[in-house]
C-alpha positions as a Markdown table, in Angstrom:
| # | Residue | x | y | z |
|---|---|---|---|---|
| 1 | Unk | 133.7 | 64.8 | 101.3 |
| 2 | Unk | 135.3 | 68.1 | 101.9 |
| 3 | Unk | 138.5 | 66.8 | 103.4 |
| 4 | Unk | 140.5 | 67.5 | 100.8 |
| 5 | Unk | 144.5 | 66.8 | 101.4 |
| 6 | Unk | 144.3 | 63.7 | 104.3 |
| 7 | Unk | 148.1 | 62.8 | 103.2 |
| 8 | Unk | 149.0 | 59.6 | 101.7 |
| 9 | Unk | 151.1 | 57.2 | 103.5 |
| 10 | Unk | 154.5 | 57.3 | 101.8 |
| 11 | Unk | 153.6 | 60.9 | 100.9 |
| 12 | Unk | 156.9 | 63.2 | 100.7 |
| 13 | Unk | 157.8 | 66.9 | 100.5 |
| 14 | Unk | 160.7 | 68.8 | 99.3 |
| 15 | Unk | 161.3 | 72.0 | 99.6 |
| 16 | Unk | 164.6 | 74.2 | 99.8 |
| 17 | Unk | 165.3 | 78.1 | 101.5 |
| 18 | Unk | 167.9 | 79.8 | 100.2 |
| 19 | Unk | 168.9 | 82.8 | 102.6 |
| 20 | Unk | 172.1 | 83.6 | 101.0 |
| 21 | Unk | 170.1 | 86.1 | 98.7 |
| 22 | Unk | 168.9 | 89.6 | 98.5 |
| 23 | Unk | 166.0 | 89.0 | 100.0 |
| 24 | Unk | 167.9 | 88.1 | 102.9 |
| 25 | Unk | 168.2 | 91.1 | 104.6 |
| 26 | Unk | 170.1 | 92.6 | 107.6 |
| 27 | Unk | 167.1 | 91.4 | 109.8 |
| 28 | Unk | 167.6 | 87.8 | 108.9 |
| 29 | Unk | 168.5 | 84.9 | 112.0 |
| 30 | Unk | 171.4 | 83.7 | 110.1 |
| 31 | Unk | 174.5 | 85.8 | 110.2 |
| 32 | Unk | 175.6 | 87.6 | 107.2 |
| 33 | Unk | 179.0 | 85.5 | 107.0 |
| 34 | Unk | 177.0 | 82.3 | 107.5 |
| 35 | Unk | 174.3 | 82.2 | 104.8 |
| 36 | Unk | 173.5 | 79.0 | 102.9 |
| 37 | Unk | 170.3 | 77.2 | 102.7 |
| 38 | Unk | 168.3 | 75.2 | 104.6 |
| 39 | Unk | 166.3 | 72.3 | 103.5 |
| 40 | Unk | 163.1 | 70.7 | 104.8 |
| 41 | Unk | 161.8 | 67.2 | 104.2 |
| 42 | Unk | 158.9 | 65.8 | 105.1 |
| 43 | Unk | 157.0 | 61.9 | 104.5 |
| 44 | Unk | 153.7 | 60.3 | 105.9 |
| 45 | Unk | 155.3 | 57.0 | 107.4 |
| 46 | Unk | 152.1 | 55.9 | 109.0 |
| 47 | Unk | 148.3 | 55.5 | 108.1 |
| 48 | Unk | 147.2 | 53.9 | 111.3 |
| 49 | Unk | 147.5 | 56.6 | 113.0 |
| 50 | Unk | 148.3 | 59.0 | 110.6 |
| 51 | Unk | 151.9 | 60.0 | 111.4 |
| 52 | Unk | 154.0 | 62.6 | 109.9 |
| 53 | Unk | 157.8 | 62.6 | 110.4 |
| 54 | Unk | 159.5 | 66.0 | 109.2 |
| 55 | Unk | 163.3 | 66.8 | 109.0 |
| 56 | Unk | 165.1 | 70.5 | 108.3 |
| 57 | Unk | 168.9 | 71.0 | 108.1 |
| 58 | Unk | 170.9 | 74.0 | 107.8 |
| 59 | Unk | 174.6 | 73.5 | 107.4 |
| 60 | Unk | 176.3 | 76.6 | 107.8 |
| 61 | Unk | 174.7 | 76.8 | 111.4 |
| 62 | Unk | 175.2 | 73.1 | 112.5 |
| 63 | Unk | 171.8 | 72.7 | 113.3 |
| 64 | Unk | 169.0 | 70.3 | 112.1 |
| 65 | Unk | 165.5 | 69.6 | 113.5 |
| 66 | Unk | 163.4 | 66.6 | 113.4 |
| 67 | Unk | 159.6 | 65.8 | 114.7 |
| 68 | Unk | 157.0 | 63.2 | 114.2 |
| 69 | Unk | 153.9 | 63.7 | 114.9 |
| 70 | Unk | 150.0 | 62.7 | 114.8 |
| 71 | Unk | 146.7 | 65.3 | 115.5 |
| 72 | Unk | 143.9 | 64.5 | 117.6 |
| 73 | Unk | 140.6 | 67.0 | 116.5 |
| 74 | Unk | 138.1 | 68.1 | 118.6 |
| 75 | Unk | 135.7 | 70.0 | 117.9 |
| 76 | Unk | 134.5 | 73.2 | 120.2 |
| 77 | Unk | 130.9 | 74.6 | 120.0 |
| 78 | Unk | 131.7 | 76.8 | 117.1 |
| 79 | Unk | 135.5 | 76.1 | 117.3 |
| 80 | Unk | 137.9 | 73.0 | 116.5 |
| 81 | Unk | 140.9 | 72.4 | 118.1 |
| 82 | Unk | 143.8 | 70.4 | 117.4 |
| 83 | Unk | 146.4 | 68.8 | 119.4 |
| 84 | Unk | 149.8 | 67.8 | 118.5 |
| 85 | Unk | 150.8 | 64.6 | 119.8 |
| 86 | Unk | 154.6 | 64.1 | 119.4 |
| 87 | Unk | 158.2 | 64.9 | 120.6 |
| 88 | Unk | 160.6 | 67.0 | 118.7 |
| 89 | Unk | 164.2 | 67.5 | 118.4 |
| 90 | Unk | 166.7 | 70.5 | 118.2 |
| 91 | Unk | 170.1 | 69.1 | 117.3 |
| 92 | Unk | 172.9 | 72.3 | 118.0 |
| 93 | Unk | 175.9 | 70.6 | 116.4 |
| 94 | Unk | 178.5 | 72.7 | 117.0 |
| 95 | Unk | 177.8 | 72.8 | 120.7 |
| 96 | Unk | 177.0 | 69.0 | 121.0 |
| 97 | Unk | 173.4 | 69.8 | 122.6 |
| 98 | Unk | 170.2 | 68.6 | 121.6 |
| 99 | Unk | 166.5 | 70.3 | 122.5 |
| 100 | Unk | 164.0 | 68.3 | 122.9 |
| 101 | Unk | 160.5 | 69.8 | 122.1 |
| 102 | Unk | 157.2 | 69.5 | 122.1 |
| 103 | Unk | 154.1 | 71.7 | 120.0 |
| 104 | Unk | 151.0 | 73.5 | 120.9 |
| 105 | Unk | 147.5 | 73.0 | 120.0 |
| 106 | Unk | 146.4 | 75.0 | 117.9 |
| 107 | Unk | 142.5 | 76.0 | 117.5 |
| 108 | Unk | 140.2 | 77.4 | 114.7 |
| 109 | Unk | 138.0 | 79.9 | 116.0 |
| 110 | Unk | 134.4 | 81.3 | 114.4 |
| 111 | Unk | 134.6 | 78.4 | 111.8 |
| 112 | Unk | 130.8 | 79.8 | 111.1 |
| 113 | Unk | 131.7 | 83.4 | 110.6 |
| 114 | Unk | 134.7 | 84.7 | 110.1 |
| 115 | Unk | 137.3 | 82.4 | 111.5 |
| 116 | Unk | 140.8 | 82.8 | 113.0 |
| 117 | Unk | 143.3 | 80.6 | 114.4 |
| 118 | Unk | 145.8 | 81.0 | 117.4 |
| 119 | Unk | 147.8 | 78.7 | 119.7 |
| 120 | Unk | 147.2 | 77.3 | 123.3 |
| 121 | Unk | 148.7 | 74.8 | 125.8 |
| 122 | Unk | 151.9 | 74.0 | 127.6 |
| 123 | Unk | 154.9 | 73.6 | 125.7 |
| 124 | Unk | 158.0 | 71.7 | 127.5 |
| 125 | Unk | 162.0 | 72.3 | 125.8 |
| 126 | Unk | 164.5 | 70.3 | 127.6 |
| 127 | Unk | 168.0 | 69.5 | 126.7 |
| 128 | Unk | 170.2 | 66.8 | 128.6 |
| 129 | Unk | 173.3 | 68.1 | 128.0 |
| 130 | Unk | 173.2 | 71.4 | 130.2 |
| 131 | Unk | 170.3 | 70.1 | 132.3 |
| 132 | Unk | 168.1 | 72.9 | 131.3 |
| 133 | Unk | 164.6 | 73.3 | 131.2 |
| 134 | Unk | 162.1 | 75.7 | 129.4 |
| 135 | Unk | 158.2 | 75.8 | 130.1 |
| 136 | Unk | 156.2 | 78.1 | 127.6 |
| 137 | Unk | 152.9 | 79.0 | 127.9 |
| 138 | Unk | 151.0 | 79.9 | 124.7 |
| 139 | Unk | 147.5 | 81.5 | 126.2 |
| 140 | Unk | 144.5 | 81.2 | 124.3 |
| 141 | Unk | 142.4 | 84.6 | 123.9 |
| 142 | Unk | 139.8 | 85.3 | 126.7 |
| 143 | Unk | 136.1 | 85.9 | 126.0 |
| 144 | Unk | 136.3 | 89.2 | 126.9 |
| 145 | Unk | 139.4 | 91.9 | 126.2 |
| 146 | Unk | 142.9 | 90.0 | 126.3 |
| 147 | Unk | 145.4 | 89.9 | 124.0 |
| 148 | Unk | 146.1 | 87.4 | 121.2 |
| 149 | Unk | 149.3 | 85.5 | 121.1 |
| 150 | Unk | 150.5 | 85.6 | 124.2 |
| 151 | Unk | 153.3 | 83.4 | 125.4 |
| 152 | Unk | 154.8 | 83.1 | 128.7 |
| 153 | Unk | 158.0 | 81.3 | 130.2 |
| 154 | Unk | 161.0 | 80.4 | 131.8 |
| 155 | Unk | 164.1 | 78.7 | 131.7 |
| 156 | Unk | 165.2 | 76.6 | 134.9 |
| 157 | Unk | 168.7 | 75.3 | 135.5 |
| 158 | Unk | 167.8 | 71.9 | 136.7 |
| 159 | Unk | 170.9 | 71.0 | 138.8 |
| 160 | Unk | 170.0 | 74.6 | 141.0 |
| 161 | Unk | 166.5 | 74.8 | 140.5 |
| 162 | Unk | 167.2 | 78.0 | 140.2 |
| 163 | Unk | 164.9 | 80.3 | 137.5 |
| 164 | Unk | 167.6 | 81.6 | 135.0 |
| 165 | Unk | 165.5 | 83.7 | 132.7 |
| 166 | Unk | 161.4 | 84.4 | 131.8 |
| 167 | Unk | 159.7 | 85.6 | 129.4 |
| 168 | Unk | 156.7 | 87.3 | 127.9 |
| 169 | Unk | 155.4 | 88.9 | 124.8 |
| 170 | Unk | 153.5 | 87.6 | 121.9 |
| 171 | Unk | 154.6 | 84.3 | 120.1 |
| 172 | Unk | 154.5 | 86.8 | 116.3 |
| 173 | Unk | 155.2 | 90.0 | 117.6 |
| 174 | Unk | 157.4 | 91.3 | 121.0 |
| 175 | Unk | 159.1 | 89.0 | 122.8 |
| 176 | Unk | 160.9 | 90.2 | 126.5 |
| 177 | Unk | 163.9 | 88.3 | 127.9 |
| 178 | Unk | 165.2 | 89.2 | 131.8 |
| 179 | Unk | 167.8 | 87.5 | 133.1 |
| 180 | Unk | 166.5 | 86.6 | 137.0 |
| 181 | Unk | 170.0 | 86.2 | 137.8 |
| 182 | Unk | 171.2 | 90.3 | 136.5 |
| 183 | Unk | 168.2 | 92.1 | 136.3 |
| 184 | Unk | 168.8 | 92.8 | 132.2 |
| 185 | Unk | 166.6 | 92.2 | 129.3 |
| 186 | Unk | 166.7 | 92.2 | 126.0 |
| 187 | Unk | 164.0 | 92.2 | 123.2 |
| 188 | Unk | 163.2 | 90.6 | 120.0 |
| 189 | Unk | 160.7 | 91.2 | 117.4 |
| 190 | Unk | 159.6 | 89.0 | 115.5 |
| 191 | Unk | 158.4 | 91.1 | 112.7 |
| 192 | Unk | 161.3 | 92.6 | 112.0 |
| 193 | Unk | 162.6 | 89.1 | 111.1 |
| 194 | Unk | 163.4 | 88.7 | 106.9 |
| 195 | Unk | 160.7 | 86.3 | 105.4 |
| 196 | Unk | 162.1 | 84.2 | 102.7 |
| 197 | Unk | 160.0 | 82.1 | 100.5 |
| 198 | Unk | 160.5 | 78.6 | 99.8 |
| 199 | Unk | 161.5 | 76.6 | 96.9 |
| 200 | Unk | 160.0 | 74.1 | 95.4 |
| 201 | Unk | 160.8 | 71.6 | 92.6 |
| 202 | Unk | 158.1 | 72.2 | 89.3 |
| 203 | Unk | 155.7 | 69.8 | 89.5 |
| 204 | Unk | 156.9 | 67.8 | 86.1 |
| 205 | Unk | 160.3 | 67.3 | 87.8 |
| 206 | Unk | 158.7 | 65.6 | 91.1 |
| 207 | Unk | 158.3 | 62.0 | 91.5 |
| 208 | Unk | 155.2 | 60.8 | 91.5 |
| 209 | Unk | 154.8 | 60.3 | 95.2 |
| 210 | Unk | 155.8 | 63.6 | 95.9 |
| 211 | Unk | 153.0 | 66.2 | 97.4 |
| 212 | Unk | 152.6 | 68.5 | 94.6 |
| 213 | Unk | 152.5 | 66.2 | 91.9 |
| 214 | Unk | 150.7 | 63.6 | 94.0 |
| 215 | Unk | 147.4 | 66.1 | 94.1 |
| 216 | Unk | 147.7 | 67.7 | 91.4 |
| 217 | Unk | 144.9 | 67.0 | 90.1 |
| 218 | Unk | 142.5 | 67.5 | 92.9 |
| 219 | Unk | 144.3 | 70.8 | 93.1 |
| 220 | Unk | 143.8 | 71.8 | 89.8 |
| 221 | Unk | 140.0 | 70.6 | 89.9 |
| 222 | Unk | 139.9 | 73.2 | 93.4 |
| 223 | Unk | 141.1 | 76.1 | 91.5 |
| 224 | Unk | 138.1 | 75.6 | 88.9 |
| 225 | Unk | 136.1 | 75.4 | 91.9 |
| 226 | Unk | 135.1 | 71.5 | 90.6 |
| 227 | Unk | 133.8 | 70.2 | 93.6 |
| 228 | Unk | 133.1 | 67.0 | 91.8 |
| 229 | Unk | 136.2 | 66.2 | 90.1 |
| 230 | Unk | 138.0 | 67.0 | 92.8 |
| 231 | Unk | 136.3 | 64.4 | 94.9 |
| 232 | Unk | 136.7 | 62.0 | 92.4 |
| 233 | Unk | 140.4 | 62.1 | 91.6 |
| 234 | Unk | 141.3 | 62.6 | 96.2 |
| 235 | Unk | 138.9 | 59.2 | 95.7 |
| 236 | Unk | 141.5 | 57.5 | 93.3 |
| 237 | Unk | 144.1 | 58.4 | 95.2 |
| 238 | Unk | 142.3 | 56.8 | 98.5 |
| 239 | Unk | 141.5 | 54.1 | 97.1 |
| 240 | Unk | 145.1 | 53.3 | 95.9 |
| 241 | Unk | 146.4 | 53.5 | 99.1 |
| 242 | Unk | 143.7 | 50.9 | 100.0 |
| 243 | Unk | 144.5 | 48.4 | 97.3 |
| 244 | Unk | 148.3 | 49.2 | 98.4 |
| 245 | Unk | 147.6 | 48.3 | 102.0 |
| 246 | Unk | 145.7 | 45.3 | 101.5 |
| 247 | Unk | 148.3 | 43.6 | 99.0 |
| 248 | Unk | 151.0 | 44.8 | 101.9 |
| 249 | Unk | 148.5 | 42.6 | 104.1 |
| 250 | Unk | 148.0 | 39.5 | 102.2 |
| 251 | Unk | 152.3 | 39.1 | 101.7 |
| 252 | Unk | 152.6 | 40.1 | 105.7 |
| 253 | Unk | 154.6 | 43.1 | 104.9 |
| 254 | Unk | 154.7 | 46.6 | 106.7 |
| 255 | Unk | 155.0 | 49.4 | 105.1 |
| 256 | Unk | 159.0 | 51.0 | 105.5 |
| 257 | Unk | 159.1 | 54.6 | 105.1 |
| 258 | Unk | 161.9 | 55.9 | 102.7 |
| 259 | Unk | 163.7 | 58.6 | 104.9 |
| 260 | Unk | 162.6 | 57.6 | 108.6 |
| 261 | Unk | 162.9 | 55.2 | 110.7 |
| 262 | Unk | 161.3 | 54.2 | 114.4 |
| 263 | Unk | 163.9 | 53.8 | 117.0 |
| 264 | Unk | 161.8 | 51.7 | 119.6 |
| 265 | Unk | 159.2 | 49.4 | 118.6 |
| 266 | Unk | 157.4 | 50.3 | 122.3 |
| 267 | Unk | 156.8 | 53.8 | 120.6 |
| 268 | Unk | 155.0 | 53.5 | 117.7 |
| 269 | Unk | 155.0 | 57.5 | 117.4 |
| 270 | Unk | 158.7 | 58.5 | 117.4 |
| 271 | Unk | 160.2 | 58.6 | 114.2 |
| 272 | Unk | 163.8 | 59.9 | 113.2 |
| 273 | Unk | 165.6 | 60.7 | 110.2 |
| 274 | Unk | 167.8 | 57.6 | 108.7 |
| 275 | Unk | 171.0 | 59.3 | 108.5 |
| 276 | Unk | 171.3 | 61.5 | 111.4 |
């Protein structure tokens, strides 16, 4: 079995940026004055579907994200695609306005040859509080000539229905703004934009549940290129989450994630973080 990484339900990952550093440069989204860190969390709070729940935070901006989500594959011809079922949330503290989101798919091409990946689909952003709405478009590559990466969009004030702004460009590169209502635009790119690495706890100060330390011995067995041992430790760890589950059965328990919770029963998909 070459499905290496399927996560584990109760599965969690840590990991920390900290942008108040010299490698956060001039370029960098966060203003010079206003540098911290931002953290990331993320745990598999369901097996049945298999549902991830993730939740960042950045203090010194006000603003924390959260999303659950589950992936439905397809496969293409000589392509795979994957779409990502699930709602997101953009929470702008300091102005009292949430964003709620949703994701592309996303699609691995030339899986035989030399593959790539890109984006494509519809992507609604809508926030209650200033009646808002966004619609992105993130095109998939024609057969023939095209670009890759595009995105296209607008914003629409609902209580008008009035277009407010659009814009085009490419989703990692060149992105142009006009505003509909002055005639002005403005541009950002993307790649000018500091990259700052993550940080990540050493494996021998994880707990044992915890994504690096969970596989690390199907990782280790990769690196060597031991297809075998591999297999047999992602087996272990499989079959632990059976045994797990079936004891969870036989007492009539359900599994309760340690950091998310589900607001409404009548979604089984929508997952938030405990303490926001």
């Amino acid at each position: 079995n070459a499905e290496y990484g399927n996560p584990i339900i109760g599965e969690v990952f840590h990991c920390k940026w900290d942008v108040n550093t010299a490698g956060a440069n001039k370029d960098t989204c966060i203003a010079r004055d206003q540098r911290g860190h931002v953290t990331f969390l993320a745990e598999q709070v369901s097996h049945h579907p298999p549902v991830s729940a993730f939740y960042a935070d950045c203090p010194d901006k006000q603003i924390s994200a959260s999303y659950s989500v589950w992936t439905k594959s397809k496969f293409l011809g000589i392509s795979v695609g994957v779409d990502m079922v699930g709602v997101g949330t953009i929470h702008l503290k300091e102005h009292r306005e949430k964003y709620h989101f949703t994701l592309p798919s996303t699609y691995g091409r030339s899986i035989l040859t030399v593959p790539w990946s890109e984006m494509g689909g519809k992507v609604q952003v809508t926030c209650p509080q200033t009646d808002y709405t966004s619609t992105l478009v993130f095109h998939t590559k024609p057969m023939y000539g095209g670009k890759l990466h595009r995105v296209t969009g607008d914003i629409k004030d609902n209580m008008t229905g009035k277009c407010i702004n659009k814009f085009e460009g490419e989703w990692n590169g060149r992105i142009k703004f006009t505003d509909e209502t002055t005639g002005g635009s403005e541009v950002i790119d993307t790649t000018t934009l500091a990259v700052i690495p993550k940080r990540v706890r050493p494996v021998h100060e994880q707990r044992e549940n915890e994504s690096r330390r969970l596989w690390r011995h199907v990782t280790l067995a990769l690196q060597r290129n031991d297809i075998d041992s591999a297999t047999e430790a992602k087996h272990k760890l499989e079959e632990r989450q059976r045994e797990e589950g079936r004891a969870r059965a036989s007492q009539g328990e359900e599994w309760v994630p340690t950091y998310f919770k589900r607001e409404d029963p009548a979604e089984p998909h929508n997952w938030t973080y405990k303490t926001t």
